[in-house]
C-alpha positions in Angstrom: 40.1 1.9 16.3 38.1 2.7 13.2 37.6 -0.1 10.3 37.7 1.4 6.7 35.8 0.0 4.5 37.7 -1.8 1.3 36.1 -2.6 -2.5 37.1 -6.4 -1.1 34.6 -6.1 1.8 31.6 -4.5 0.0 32.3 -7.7 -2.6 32.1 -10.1 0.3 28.9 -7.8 1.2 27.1 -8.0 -1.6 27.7 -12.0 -2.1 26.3 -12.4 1.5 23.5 -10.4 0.5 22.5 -12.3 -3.0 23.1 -15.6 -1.2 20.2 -14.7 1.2 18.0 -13.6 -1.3 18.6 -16.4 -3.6 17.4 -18.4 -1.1 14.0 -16.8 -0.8 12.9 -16.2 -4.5 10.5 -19.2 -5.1 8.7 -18.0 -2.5 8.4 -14.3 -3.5 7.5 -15.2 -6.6 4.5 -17.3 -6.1 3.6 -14.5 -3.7 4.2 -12.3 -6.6 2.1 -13.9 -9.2 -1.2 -14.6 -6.7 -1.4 -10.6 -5.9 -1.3 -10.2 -10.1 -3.7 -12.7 -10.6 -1.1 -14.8 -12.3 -1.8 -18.4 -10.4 -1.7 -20.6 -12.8 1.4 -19.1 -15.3 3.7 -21.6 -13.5 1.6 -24.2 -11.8 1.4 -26.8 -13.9 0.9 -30.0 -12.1 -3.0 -29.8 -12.3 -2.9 -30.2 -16.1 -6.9 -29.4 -16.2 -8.6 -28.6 -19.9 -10.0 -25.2 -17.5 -7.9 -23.3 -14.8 -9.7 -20.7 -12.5 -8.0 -18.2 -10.0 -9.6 -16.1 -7.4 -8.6 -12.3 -6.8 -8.7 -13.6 -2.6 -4.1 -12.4 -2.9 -5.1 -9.2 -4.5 -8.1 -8.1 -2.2 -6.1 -8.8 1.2 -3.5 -6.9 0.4 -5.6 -4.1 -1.2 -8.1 -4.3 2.0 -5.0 -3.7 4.3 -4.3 -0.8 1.8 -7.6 0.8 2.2 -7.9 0.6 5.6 -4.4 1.8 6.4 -4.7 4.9 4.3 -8.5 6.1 4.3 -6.3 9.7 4.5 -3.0 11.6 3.3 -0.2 10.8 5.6 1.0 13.4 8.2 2.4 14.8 10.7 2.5 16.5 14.2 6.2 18.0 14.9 7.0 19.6 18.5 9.6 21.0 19.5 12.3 19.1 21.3 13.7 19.5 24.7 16.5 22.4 23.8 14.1 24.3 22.2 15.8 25.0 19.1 14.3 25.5 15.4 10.8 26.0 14.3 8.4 23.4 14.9 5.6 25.2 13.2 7.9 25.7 9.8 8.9 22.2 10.2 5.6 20.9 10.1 4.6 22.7 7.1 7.3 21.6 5.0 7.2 17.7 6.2 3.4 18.0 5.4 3.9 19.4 2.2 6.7 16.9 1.0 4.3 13.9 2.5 1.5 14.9 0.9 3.3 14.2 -2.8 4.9 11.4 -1.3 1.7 9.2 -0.8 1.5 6.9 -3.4 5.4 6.4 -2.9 4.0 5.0 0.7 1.6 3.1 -0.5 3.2 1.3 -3.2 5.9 0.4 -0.3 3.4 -0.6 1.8 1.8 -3.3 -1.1 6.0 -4.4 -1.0 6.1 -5.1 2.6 2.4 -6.8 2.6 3.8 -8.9 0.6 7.1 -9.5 0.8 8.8 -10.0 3.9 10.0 -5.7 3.8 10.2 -2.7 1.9 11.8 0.7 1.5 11.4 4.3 0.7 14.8 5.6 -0.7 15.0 9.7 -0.9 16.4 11.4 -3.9 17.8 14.9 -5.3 15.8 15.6 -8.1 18.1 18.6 -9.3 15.1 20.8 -9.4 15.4 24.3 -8.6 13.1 24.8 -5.9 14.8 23.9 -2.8 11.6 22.3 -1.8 11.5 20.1 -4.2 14.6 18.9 -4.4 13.7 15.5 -2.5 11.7 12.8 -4.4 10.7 9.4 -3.0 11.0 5.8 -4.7 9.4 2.9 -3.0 12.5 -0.2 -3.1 11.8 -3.5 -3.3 13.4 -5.5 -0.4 15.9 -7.5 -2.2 18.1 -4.4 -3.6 18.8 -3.1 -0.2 21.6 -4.4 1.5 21.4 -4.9 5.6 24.0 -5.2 8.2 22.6 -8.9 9.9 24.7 -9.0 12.7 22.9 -6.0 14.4 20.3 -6.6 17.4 18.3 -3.9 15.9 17.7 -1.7 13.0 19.0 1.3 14.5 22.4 -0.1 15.3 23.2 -1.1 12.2 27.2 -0.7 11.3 26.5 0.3 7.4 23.1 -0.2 4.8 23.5 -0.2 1.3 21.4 0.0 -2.2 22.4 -3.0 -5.0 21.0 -1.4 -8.6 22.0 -0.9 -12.1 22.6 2.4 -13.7 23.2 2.9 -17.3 26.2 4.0 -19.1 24.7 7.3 -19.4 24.1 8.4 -15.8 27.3 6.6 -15.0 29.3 8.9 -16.7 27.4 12.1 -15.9 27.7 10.8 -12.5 31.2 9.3 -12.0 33.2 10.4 -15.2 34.0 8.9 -18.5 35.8 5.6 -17.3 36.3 2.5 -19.3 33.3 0.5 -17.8 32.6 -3.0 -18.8 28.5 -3.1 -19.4 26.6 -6.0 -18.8 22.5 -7.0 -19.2 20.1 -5.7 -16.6 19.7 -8.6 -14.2 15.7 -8.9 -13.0 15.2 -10.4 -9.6 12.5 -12.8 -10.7 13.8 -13.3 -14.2 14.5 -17.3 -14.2 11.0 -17.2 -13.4 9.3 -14.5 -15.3 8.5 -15.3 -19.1 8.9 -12.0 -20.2 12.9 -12.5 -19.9 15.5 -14.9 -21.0 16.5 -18.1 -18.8 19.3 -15.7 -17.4 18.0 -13.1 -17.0 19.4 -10.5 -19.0 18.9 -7.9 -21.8 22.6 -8.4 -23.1 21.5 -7.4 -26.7 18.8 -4.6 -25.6 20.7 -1.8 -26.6 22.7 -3.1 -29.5 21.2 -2.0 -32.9 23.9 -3.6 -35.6 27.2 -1.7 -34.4 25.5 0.9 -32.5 25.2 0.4 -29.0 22.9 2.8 -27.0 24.5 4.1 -23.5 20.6 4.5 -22.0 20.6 0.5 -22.5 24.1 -0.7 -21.7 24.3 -0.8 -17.5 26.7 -1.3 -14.6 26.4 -2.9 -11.6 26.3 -0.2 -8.2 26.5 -0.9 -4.7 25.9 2.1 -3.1 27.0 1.7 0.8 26.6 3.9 3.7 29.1 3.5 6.0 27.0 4.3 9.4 29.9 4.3 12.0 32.5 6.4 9.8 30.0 8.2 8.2 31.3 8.0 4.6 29.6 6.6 1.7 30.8 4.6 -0.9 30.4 3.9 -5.0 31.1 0.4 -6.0 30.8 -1.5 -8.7 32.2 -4.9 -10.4 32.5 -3.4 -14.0 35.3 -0.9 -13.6 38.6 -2.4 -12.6 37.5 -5.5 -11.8 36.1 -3.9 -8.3 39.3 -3.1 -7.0 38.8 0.0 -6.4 35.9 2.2 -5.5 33.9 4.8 -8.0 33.1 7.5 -5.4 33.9 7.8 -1.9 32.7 10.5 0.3 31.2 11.8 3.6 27.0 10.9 3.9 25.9 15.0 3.2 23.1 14.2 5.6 23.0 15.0 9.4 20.9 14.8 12.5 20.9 17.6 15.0 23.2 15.9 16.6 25.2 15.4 13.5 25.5 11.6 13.3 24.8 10.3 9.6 21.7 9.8 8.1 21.2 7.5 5.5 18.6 8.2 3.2 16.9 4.8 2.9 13.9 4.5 5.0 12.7 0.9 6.2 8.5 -0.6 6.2 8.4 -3.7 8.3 4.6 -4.6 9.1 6.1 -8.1 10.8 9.2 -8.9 11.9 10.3 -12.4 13.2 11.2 -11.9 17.1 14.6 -13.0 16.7 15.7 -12.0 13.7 15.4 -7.8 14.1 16.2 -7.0 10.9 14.4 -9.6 9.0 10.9 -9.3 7.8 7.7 -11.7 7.5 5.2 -11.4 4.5 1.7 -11.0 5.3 0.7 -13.1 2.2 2.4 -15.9 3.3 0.1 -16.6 6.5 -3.0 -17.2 3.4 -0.9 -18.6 0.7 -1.7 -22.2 1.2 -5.7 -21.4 1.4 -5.8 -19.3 -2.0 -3.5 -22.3 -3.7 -6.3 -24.6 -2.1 -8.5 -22.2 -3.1 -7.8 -21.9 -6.9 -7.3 -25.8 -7.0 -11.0 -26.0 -5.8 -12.3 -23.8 -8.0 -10.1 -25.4 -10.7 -12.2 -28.8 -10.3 -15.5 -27.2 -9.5 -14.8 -25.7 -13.2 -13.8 -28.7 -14.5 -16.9 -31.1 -12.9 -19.4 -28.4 -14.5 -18.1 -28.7 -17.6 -18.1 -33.0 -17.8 -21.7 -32.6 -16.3 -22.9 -31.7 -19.9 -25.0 -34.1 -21.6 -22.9 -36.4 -23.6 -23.2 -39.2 -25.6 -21.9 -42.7 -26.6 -23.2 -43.1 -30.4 -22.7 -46.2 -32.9 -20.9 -45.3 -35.7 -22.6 -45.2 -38.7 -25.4 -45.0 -37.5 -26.5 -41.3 -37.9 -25.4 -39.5 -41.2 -23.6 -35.4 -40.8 -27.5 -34.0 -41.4 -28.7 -35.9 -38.4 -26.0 -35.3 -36.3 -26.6 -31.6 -37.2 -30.4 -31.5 -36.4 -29.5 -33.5 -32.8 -26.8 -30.9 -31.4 -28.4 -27.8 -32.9 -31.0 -28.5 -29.4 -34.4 -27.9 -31.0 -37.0 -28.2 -28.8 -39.3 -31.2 -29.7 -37.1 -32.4 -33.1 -38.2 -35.8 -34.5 -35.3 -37.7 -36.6 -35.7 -40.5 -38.4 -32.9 -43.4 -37.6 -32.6 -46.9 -39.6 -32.0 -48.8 -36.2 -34.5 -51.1 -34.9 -33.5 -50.3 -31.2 -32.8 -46.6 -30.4 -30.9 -47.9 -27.5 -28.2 -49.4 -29.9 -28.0 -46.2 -31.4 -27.5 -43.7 -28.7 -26.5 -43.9 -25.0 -25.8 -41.2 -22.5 -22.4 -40.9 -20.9 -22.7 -41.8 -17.1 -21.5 -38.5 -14.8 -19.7 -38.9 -11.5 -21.0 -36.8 -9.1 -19.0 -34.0 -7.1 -18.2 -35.4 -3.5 -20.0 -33.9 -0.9 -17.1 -33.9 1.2 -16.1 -31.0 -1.4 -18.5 -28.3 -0.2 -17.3 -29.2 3.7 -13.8 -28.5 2.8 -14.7 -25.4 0.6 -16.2 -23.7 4.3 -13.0 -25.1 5.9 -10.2 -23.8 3.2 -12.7 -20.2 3.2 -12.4 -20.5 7.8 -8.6 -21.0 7.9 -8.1 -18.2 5.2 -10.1 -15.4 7.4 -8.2 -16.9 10.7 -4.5 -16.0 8.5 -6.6 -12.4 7.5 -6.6 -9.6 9.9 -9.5 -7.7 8.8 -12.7 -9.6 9.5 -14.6 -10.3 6.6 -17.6 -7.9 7.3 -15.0 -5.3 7.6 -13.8 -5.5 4.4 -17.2 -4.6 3.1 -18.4 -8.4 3.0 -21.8 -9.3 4.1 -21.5 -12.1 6.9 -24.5 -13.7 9.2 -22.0 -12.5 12.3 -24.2 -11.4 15.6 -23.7 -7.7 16.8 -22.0 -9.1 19.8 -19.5 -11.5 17.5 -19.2 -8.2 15.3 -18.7 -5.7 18.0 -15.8 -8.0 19.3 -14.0 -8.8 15.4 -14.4 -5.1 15.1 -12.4 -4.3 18.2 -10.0 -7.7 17.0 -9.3 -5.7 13.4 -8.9 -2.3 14.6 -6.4 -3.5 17.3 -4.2 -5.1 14.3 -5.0 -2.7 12.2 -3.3 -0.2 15.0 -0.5 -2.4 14.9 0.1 -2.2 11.6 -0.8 1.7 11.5 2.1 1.9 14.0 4.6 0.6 11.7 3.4 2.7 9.1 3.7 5.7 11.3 7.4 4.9 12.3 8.1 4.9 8.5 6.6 7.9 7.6 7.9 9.5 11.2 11.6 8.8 9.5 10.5 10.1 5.9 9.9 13.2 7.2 12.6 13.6 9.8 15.2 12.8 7.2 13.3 14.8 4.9 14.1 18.2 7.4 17.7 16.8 7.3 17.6 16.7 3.9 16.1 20.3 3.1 18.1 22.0 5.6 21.7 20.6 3.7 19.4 22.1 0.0 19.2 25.3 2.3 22.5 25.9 3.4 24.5 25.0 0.6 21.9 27.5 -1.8 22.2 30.1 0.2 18.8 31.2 -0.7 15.9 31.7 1.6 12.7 30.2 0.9 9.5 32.0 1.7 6.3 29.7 3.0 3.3 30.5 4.3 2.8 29.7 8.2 -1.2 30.2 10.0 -1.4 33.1 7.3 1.9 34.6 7.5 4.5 34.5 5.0 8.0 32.9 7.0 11.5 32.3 5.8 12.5 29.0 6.0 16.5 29.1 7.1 18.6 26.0 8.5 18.5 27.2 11.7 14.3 26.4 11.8 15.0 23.0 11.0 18.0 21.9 12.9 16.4 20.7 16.1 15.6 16.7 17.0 11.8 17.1 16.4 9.5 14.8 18.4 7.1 13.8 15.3 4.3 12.2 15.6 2.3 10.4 12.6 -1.1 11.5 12.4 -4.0 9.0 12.5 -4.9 7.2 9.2 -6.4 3.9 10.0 -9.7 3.0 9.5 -12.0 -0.2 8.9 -15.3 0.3 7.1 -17.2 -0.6 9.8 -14.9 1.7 12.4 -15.5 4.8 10.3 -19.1 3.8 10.3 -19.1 3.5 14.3 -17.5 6.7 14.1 -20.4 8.8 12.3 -22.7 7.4 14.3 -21.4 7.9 17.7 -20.7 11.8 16.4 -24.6 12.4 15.3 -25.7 10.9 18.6 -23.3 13.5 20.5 -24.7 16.4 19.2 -26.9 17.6 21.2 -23.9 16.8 24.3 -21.8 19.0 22.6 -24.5 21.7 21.6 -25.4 21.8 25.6 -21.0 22.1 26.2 -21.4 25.4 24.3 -19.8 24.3 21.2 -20.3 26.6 18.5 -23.0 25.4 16.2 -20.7 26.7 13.1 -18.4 23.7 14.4 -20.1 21.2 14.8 -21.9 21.9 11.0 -18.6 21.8 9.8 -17.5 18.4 11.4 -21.0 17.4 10.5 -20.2 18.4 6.8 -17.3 16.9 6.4 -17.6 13.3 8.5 -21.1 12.6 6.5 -19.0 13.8 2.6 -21.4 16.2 1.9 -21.3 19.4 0.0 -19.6 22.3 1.2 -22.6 24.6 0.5 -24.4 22.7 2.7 -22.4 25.2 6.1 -23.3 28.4 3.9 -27.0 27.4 3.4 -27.3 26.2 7.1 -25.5 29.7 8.4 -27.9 31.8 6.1 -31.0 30.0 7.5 -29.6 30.1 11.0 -29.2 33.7 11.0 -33.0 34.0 9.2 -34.0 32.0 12.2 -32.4 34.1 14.7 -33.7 37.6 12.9 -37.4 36.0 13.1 -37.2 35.2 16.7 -35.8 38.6 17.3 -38.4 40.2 15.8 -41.2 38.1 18.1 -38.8 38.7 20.9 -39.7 42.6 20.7 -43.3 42.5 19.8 -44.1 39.6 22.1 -41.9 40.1 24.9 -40.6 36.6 24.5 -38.0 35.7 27.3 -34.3 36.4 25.4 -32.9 33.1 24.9 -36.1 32.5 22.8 -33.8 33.5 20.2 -30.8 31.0 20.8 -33.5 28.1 21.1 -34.5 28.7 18.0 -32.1 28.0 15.5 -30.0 26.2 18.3 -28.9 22.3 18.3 -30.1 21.7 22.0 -33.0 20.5 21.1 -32.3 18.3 18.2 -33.2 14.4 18.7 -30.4 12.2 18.7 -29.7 9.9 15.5 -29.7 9.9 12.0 -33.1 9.8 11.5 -33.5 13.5 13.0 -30.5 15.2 11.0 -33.3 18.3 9.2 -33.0 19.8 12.9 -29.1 20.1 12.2 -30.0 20.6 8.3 -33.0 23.0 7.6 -34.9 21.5 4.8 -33.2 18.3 4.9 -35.3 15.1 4.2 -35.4 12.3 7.5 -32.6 9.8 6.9 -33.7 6.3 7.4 
């Protein structure tokens, strides 16, 4: 027998939900504020005359950033096992959509770094192009609601969105009802300085007796009911949240035409038994940058009660004297009443900075790179590690880094499958086909090309700088392999070109000097009888040295690299 879902159980939802996250916002917050830089806004039980905060929150995450997205996300799409639809006009159109999408991804990739998860929720834009009639908005983890009683994220009953919309869209969207608006709540606003102790904007869109609709809001819960397959509008500030805004069937299907909820889940750690929960990445280093900033803190301090100061008698110096002895002229005389200069001034005695600091300095920096994935010479950092220790951190990062890149591809695997869901619904209900352009040729895109279960496959992203480094190496030393496999020389330019970032002109130039090259030794070939192949030798890459030291072989008139 099938439950329905009642106003009364998404209430008992949603309280769940806010109780869990309640629970959890101290913690996201200081995560928050060490990513902005914002340490010391609400740490207050130093009480130094100078605070100092490092950036060490904001470059771990960023370094994850850059190494998880050194190119555009993309996929592969094959066809599945009943052979339906058009894997090559599915592939196109995922790539397309993915391509606008990426700093969607990685904005909900900096979300899930540092908070336990995040989200990518799909959209209708309304626009007219059935192609882009899907937009991407990265969610932060505490508006979505979760069903926590499943063993895993697929088998999840129902999964929800907790936002605010104003008056405005409420009515466009639900109809002119008498809805009671309230103040925007803000997740961290108890916290956050820039709003009121309870976190609302109650007055923000009252001007005297006017009251703006774009400012005035209402609570939604927006639930997807996964094992029905309707979706309900809810909210506490129409009726009293006895009854429901909008109910209807989820528009979006799978090929096998279950439901598909258009909320896409990032989890780069998840705590082993607790499947739908997630695990923040900056909270492995937390407690090294707080030591960190505290060190710093006192380091700034100590310098600044290191200055030369002094104990002097009163009355004994006049305002002109004082002047002349802090103004710091180099060999000044001045003239004093006193019989003994040593009654007259004395210098402050200065504590020295324990030298137990500097040893826990190296031991704060150690456990920070042990919480850090990427190693610190992969991050771009010179280090004093052996080509041995390095060859072994490399392989340490790139394997976590894949492990990450794999969560990563799962998310953007499920952007674009619901994506084809989503365009095929545009499609059918339009009527319209839409033309695209597929290896040259122009193809109509129809339902019936998308509605297959795609296997889709994530291309590779990841990168470290010292893999990509590795990488360019390893492909200058294999030319000459590949020039004596046959590979075209045109191809290997190309690769050359483009794994090296240098310019374009650099193929034409190469092919216009090749084919010089070739007509010269043609010419010798007649007039000298020289054996056929002289030719091919020529302007060929068999020959060319290995390294990067030898690249004007591959590059006519190129200097020697060094």
């Amino acid at each position: 027998m099938k439950y329905k879902m009642t106003p009364n159980i998404v209430q008992q939802i949603l309280k769940m939900h806010e109780d869990y996250w309640h629970d959890k916002r101290p913690d996201l917050f200081k995560y928050k504020m060490a990513y902005e830089t914002k340490f010391w806004d609400k740490q207050s039980e130093a009480q130094m005359a100078t605070y100092v905060q490092t950036a060490d929150a904001y470059g771990y995450i960023e370094s994850y950033i850059a190494s998880l997205f050194a190119r555009n996300p993309g996929v592969i799409v094959k066809n599945g096992i009943r052979g339906r639809g058009n894997a090559k006009v599915a592939q196109h159109l995922a790539n397309d959509f993915l391509g606008f999408q990426r700093k969607q991804i990685e904005n909900a990739s900096r979300l899930a770094l540092i908070y336990p998860m995040a989200f990518m929720k799909m959209m209708p834009t309304g626009n007219a192009d059935i192609l882009k009639k899907v937009d991407t908005c990265a969610i932060s983890p505490w508006e979505i609601i979760l069903d926590r009683d499943a063993r895993r994220y697929e088998d999840q009953k129902f999964i929800g969105h907790h936002y605010y919309m104003t008056l405005l869209d409420a009515r466009h969207k639900f109809g002119d009802k008498k809805y009671e608006s309230v103040g925007k709540q803000e997740y961290f606003a108890r916290y956050d300085a820039d709003y009121d102790e309870y976190g609302g904007r109650d007055g923000a869109g009252d001007v005297g007796d006017i009251k703006f609709d774009h400012y005035q809001y209402i609570e939604i819960v927006e639930i997807y009911d996964l094992h029905t397959g309707i979706m309900y509008f809810w909210s506490p500030n129409w009726k009293q949240g006895q009854k429901f805004l909008l109910e209807t069937e989820i528009p979006f299907r799978d090929a096998n035409d279950n439901p598909v909820a258009p909320i896409v889940p990032l989890y780069f750690n998840r705590l082993p038994d607790k499947p739908v929960d997630g695990y923040s990445a900056m909270r492995r280093i937390y407690d090294q940058i707080f030591e960190t900033n505290m060190i710093r803190t006192f380091q700034a301090n100590a310098v600044r009660k290191a200055s030369r100061q002094y104990l002097i008698k009163k009355g004994s110096l006049d305002e002109e004297q004082m002047a002349q002895i802090t103004s710091g002229i180099d060999g000044l005389f001045v003239e004093v009443d006193e019989e003994s200069l040593a009654g007259v001034m004395t210098p402050v005695p200065q504590n020295p900075t324990p030298p137990e600091l500097e040893f826990y300095v190296r031991q704060v920096q150690s456990d920070k790179d042990k919480g850090s994935i990427l190693a610190p010479f992969t991050r771009g950092e010179s280090s004093r590690t052996s080509a041995t220790e390095a060859a072994a951190l490399a392989a340490y990062s790139s394997s976590e880094i894949g492990r990450l890149a794999r969560e990563r591809d799962n998310m953007i695997e499920q952007l674009a499958s619901t994506y084809l869901s989503m365009v095929a619904l545009y499609i059918d209900e339009d009527g319209a086909r839409q033309m695209i352009m597929v290896d040259g040729e122009p193809v109509a895109v129809t339902p019936e090309n998308l509605e297959e279960n795609f296997h889709i496959f994530a291309q590779d992203q990841a990168s470290t700088p010292l893999s990509e480094s590795v990488k360019k190496r390893e492909f200058i030393q294999s030319i000459p392999i590949l020039g004596n496999l046959g590979v075209p020389q045109a191809t290997i330019l190309s690769e050359l070109v483009r794994a090296l970032g240098l310019p374009e002109d650099f193929v034409i130039s190469a092919e216009e000097n090749r084919q010089a090259q070739v007509s010269a030794a043609a010419a010798r070939t007649s007039a000298d009888a020289v054996p056929p192949d002289a030719a091919e030798q020529a302007g060929g890459l068999v020959s060319t040295p290995q390294g990067p030291a030898n690249l004007q072989g591959i590059l006519p008139g190129a200097r020697s690299i060094s």
